[in-house]
N, C-alpha and C positions, 0 to 999 in steps of 0.2 A: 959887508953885506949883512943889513936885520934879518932875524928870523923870519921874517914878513915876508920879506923876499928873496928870501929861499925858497920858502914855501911856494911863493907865486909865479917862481921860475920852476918848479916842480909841478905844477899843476900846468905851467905855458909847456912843458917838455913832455906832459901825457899826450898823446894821440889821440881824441875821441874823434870817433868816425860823426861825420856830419850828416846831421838832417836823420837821425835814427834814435829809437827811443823816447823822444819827447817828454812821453808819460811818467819817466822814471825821472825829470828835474823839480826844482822845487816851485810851488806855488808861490804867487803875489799873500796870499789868506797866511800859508804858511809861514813867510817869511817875518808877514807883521806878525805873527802869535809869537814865534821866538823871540823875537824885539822885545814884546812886550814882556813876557817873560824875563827877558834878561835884568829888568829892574829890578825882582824879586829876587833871582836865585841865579846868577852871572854863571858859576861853573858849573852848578848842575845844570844850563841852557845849553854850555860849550861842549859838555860831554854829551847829550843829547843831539846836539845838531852833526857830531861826528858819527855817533851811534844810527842817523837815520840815513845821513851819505852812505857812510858802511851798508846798510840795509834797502836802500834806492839802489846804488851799482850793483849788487851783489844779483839783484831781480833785475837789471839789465843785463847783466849779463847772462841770466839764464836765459830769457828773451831771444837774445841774443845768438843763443843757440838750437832754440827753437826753432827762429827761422830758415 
């Protein structure tokens, strides 16, 4: 098994509850700015886009327990 997919058997074996939060995934705008980015500066795009997941769940899940 690639690391690839491990990873995406890791993320298939998360539980996220459905249809809640919305606000906290990424944007279409966002995702091209990272793209574009990536031509420039590949690993500092890769550590950012883990950096901003980390920081999106992190505010779902306070949400999360807000409600």
């Amino acid at each position: 098994m690639s690391e690839i997919e491990r990873i995406q058997k890791y993320i298939d074996r998360t539980k996220f509850p459905e249809g809640k939060n919305h606000g906290y995934s990424m944007c279409f705008w966002e995702i091209e700015m990272l793209r574009k980015h990536m031509d420039t500066d590949m690993s500092r795009t890769m550590i950012l886009l883990f950096e901003y997941g980390r920081a999106k769940g992190y505010r779902a899940a306070k949400a999360e327990v807000r409600v």
